[in-house]
C-alpha positions in Angstrom: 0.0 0.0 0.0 3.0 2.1 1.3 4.6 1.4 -2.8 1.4 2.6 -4.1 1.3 5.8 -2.5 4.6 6.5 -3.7 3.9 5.5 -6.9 0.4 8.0 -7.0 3.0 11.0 -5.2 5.4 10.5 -8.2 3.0 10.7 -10.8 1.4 13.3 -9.5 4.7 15.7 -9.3 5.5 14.4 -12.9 2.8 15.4 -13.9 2.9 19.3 -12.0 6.5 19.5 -13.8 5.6 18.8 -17.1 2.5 22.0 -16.7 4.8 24.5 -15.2 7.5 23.7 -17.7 5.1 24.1 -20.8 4.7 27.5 -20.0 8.4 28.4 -20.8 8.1 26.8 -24.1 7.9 28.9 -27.3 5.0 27.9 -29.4 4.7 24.6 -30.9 4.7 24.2 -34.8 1.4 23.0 -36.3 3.0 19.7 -38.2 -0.8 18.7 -39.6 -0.6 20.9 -42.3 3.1 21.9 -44.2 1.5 22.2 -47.6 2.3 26.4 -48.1 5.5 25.8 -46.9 8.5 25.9 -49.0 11.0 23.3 -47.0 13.7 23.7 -49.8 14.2 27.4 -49.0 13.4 27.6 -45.3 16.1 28.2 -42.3 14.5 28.8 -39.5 15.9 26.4 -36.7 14.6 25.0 -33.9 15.7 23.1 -30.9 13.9 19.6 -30.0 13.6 18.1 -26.6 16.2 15.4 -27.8 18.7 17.8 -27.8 18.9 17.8 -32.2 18.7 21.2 -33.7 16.2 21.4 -36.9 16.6 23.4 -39.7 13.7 23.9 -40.1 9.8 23.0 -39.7 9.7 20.4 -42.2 12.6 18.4 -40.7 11.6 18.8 -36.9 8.3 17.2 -38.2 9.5 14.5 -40.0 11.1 13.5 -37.3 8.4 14.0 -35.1 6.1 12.1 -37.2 8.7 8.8 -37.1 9.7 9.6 -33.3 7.8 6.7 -30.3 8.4 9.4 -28.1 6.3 12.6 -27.8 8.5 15.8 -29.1 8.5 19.1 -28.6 10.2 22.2 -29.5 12.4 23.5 -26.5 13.3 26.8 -28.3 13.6 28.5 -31.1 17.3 28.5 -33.0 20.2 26.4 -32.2 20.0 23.9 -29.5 
């Protein structure tokens, strides 16, 4: 019972972390739609949570789209 508590506690502050953290965050690219964007010409890079710069918003979102991790942008330019 003692585990389970402990278990609930950590969860819980996991959980707290990840909402106050967001709000740091610049504003997450919209990766449903990249048809009016021209990929070939674009530099605008960006920083994932895995520590990989981007070039730009098609690459992060390829990767993204591949990734079995949930991704985010941490900030904007180089990591």
């Amino acid at each position: 019972m003692a585990a389970m508590r402990l278990l609930l506690l950590c969860v819980a502050l996991i959980c707290l972390s990840d909402l106050t953290s967001a709000a740091d965050l610049p504003p997450q690219p919209n990766c449903q739609d990249l048809r009016n964007v021209r990929c070939d010409i674009l530099r605008s890079p960006m920083c994932g949570n895995d520590g990989r710069t981007y070039s730009n918003i098609c690459s992060y979102c390829s990767m993204k789209r591949n990734s079995i991790t949930p991704m985010y942008v941490v900030k904007n330019g180089a990591c």
